[in-house]
N, C-alpha and C positions, 0 to 999 in steps of 0.2 A: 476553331469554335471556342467561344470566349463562356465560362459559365459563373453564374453569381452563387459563390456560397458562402456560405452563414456557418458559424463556426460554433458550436458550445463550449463557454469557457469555463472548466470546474475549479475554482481556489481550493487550497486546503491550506490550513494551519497546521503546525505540528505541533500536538500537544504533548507536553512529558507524561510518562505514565506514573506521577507521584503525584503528593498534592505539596505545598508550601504553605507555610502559615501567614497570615495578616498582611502586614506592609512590606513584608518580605516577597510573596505571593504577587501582591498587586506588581511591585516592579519587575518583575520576575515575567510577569503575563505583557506589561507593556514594552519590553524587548526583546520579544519573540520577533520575528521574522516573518514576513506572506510568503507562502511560495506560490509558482502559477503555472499551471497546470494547461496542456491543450492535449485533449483526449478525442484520438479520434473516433467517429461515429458517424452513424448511416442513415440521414428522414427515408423512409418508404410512402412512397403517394400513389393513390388509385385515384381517378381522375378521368371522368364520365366524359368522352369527347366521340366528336364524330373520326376525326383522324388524328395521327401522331403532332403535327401543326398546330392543330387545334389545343391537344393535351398539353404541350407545350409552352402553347403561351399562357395556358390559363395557371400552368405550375409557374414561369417566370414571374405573371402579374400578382400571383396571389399567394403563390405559396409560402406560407409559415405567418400568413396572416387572417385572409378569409376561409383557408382552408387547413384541417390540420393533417399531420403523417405522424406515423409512429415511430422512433426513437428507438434504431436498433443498436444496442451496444451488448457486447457481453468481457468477461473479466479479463480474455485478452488486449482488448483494447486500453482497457489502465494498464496493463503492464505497457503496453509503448506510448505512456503517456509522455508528452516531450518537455520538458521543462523552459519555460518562455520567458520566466523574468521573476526578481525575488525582488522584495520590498523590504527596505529598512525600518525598524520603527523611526518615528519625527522623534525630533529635538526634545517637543512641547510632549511628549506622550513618554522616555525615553525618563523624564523629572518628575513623572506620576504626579 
């Protein structure tokens, strides 16, 4: 059984707990890093159907579009967040 799922992707920047001043600051902030983040997490759907067939296609065809479910996450879940991939800053962003 093959299942279609949708993943939520949370970005975080790390931001220093200081501040920098001026032009200092500015290049400081344009060579930071992205990190990226995949946190896992649970949609829950209730889904008015005559049978399980029924519930199921109406969640394939529609779910997280015509119909919404609730977003179960709690603070376990960012702790096994996986890390998926970091971003450089550009060249052009890198020269403020």
């Amino acid at each position: 059984m093959t299942s279609d799922r949708r993943l939520v992707k949370n970005v975080y920047t790390l931001i220093p707990p200081f501040k920098l001043t001026s032009e200092r600051a500015s290049r400081k902030d344009n060579m930071k890093k992205t990190y990226q983040f995949d946190v896992p997490c649970v949609y829950y759907y209730e889904i008015n159907a005559d049978t399980e067939v029924q519930a199921r296609k109406i969640l394939l065809d529609k779910g997280g579009l015509d119909i919404e479910g609730n977003l179960c996450l709690d603070e376990d879940n960012y702790k096994r967040a996986e890390l998926v991939g970091v971003l450089q800053p550009q060249a052009s962003e890198q020269k403020g």
